[in-house]
C-alpha positions in Angstrom: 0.0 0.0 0.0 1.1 3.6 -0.6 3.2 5.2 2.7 0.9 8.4 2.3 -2.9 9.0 1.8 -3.2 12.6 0.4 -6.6 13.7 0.6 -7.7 16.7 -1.4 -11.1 18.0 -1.5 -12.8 19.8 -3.8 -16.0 22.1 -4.6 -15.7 25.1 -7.0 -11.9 25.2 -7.7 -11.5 24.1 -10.9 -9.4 26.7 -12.0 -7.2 26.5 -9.1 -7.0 22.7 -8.8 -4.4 21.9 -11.8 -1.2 23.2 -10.1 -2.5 21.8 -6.6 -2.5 18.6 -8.0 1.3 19.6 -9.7 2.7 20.5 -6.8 1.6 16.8 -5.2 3.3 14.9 -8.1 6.0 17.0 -7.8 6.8 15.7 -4.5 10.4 13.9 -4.2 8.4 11.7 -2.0 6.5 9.9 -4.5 4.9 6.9 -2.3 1.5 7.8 -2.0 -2.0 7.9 -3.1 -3.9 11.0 -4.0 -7.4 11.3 -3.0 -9.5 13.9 -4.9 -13.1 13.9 -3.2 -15.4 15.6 -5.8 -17.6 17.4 -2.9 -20.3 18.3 -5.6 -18.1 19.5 -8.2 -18.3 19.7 -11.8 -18.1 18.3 -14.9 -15.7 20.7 -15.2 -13.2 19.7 -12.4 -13.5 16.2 -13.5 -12.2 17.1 -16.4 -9.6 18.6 -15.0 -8.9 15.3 -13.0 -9.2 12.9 -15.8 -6.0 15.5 -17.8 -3.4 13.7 -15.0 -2.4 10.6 -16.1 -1.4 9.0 -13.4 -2.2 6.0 -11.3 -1.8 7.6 -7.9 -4.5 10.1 -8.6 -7.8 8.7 -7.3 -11.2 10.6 -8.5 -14.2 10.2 -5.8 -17.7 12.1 -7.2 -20.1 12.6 -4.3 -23.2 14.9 -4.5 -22.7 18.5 -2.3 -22.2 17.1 1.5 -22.9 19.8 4.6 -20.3 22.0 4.9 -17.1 21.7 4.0 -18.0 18.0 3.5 -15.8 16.9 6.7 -18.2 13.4 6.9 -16.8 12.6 3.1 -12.8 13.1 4.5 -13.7 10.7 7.8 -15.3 8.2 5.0 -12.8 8.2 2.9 -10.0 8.0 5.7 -12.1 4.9 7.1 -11.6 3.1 4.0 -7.8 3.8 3.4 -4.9 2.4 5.1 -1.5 4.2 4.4 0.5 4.7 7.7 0.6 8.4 6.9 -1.6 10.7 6.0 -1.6 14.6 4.4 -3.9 16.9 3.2 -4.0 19.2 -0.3 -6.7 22.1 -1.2 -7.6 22.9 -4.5 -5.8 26.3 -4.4 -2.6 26.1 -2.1 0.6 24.2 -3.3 3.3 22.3 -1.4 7.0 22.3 -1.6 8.9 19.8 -3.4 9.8 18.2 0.1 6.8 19.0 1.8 5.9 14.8 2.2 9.8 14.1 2.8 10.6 16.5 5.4 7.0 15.5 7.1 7.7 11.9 7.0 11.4 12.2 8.5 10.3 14.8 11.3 7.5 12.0 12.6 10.2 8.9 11.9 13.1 11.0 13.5 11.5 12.5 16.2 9.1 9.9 17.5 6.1 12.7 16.2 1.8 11.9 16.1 1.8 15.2 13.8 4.2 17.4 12.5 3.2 21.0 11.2 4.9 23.1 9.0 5.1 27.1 8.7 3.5 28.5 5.1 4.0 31.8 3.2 0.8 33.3 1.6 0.3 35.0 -1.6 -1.5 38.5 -1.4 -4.1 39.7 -4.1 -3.0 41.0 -6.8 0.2 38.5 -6.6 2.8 39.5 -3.6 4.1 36.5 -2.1 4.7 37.4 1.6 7.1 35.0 4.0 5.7 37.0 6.8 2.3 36.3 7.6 1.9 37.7 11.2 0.1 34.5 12.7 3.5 32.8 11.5 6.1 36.0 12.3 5.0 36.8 15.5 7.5 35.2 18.2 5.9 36.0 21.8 5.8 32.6 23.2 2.0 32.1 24.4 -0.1 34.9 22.7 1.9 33.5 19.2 1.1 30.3 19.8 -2.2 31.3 20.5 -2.8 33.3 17.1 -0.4 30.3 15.1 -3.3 27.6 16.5 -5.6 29.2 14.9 -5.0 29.7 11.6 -3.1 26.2 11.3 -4.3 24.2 8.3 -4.6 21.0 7.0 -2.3 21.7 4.4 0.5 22.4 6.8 0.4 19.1 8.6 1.4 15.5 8.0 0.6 12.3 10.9 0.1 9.2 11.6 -3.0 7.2 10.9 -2.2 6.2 14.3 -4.1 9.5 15.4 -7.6 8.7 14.9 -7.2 6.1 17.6 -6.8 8.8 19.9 -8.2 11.9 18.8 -10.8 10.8 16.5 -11.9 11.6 13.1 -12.6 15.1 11.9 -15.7 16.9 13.5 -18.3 16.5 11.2 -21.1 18.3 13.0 -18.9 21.5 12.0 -19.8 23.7 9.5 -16.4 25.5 8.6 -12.9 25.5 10.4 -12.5 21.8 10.9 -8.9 21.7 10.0 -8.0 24.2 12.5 -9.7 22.1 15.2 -8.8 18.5 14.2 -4.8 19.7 14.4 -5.9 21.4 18.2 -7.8 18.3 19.4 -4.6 16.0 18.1 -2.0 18.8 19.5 -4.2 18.5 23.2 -4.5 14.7 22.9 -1.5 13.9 24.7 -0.3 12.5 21.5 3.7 13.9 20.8 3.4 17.1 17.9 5.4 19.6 17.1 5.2 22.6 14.6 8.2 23.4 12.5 9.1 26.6 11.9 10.1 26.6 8.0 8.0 26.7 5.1 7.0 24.0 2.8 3.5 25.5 1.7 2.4 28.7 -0.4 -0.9 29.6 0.6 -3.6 31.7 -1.1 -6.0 32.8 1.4 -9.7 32.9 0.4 -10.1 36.4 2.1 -8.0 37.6 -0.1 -8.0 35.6 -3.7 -11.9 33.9 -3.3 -13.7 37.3 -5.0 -10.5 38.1 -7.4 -9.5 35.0 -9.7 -12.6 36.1 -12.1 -10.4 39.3 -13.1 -7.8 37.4 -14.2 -6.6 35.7 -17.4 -4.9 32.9 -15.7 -4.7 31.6 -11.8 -1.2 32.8 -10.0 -0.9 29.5 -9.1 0.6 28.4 -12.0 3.5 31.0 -11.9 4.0 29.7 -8.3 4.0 25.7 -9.3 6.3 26.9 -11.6 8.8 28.8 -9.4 8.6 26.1 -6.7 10.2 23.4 -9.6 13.5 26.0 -8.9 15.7 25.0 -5.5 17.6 28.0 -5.3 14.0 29.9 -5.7 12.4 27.9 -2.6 15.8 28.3 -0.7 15.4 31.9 -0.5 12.1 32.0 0.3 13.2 29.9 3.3 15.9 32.2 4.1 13.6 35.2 4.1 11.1 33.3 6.3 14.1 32.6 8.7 15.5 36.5 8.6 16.1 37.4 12.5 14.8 41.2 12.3 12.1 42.5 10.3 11.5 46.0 9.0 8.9 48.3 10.3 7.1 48.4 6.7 6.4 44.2 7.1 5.4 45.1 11.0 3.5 47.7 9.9 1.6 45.1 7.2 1.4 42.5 9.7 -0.8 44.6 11.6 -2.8 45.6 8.9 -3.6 41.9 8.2 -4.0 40.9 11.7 -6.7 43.5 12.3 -8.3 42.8 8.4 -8.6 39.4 9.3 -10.4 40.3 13.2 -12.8 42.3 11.3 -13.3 39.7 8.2 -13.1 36.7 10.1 -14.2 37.7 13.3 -17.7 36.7 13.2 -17.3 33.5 11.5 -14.5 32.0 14.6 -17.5 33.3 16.8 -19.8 31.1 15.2 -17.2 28.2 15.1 -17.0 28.1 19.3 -20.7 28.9 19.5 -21.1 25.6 17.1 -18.5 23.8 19.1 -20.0 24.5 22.8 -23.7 23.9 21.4 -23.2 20.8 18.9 -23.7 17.5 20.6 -20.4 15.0 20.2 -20.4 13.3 16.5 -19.5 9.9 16.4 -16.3 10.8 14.7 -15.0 12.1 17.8 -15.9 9.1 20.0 -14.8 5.7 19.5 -12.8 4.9 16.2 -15.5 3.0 13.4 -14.5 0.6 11.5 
């Protein structure tokens, strides 16, 4: 069986969804199996699918779920078996060594779940290293804000974790990824996020209303650039700088408060939803 299940859902991406899937087959890990669930999408992303010819690409077509379709990841997952398992969206890419450096941090280090730190691409196309929720080094209230906005994308475990912690919360409406990687982080089991980047991400706050203006998606310049090691390694290097100038503080701050006002109301209806909703089954006992 493959060492990695890759799971990448999809909705209304399609435009988006070619160099995401580029950016997996790119990996210099190439022992896996990638799972495309088809979360009421179109003819049009299938067609997109069905371009790849390759027999690690897997194409699952399911009718719109709740959500962000978290019951079609858990059954999925249930039927899979790869010791490892990562996640893809339809619009962010990975590093070449996303997978490898993923798998040796959780063989090396004895890890449940590793996490890695991303860089995200600003509308109309400014890749920024510095995102604050990522720059920020304040011990606790950093943590805090890093928590948070921690995605799927970012992270790689063990299968091994859903005896523990469960599946992902189904009864959720939006922000499951960011509370399946806090209930495994809580869960006693041994994580640890990694402070360098192996993910570009383009943040829906910022790209979701703009892609129709454009001729082509920035992704593809990006799956491009990310084919180039000297190109990733200075991103890295610029992620790792020790000081930062006040025009990127002074950004940071924009974005931090752009994102209370944006956001805001939609965490506050992701705790309301999590102190109200009874406990799914996902999060119980593991099903078979």
């Amino acid at each position: 069986m493959p060492a990695v299940d890759i799971v990448l859902p999809t909705h209304r991406r399609s435009y988006t969804l070619a160099p995401s899937i580029t950016s997996v087959l790119a990996q210099t890990h190439g022992d896996f199996q990638l799972h495309i669930i088809g979360d009421g999408a179109s003819d049009e992303t299938e067609a997109v699918v069905r371009r790849f010819h390759d027999p690690r690409i897997r194409f699952c077509r399911f009718p719109k779920a709740p959500g962000f379709g978290y019951g079609l990841r858990n059954d999925l997952l249930r039927k899979t078996s790869a010791p490892y398992v990562a996640y893809m969206t339809d619009d962010d890419l990975w590093f070449p060594d996303h997978l490898e450096k993923g798998l040796a941090h959780l063989e090396g280090h004895g890890l449940a779940l590793v996490a890695f730190r991303p860089c995200h691409v600003k509308h109309p196309g400014r890749l920024d290293p510095y995102f604050f929720s990522f720059d920020w080094h304040r011990r606790r209230p950093s943590a805090l804000l890093r928590n948070v906005f921690m995605g799927s994308v970012e992270c790689v475990h063990r299968r091994s974790v859903f005896d523990v912690a469960g599946y992902w919360n189904d009864a959720l409406s939006r922000f499951g990824d960011r509370e399946f990687y806090n209930r495994v982080r809580t869960s006693g089991l041994p994580s640890a996020y990694v402070d360098e980047v192996t993910v570009i991400r383009f943040y829906a706050i910022h790209w979701d209303m703009h892609y129709s203006s454009r001729a082509r998606p920035p992704q593809e310049d990006y799956v491009t650039r990310l084919a180039d090691p000297e190109w990733c390694a200075s991103i890295r290097a610029r992620a790792a700088e020790p000081s930062r100038p006040l025009a990127v503080r002074w950004r940071q701050w924009h974005d931090f408060l752009q994102f209370g006002i944006r956001q805001g109301p939609k965490f506050a209806r992701f705790a309301y939803q999590r102190l109200r909703a009874p406990t799914p089954p996902s999060l119980t006992a593991p099903q078979p």
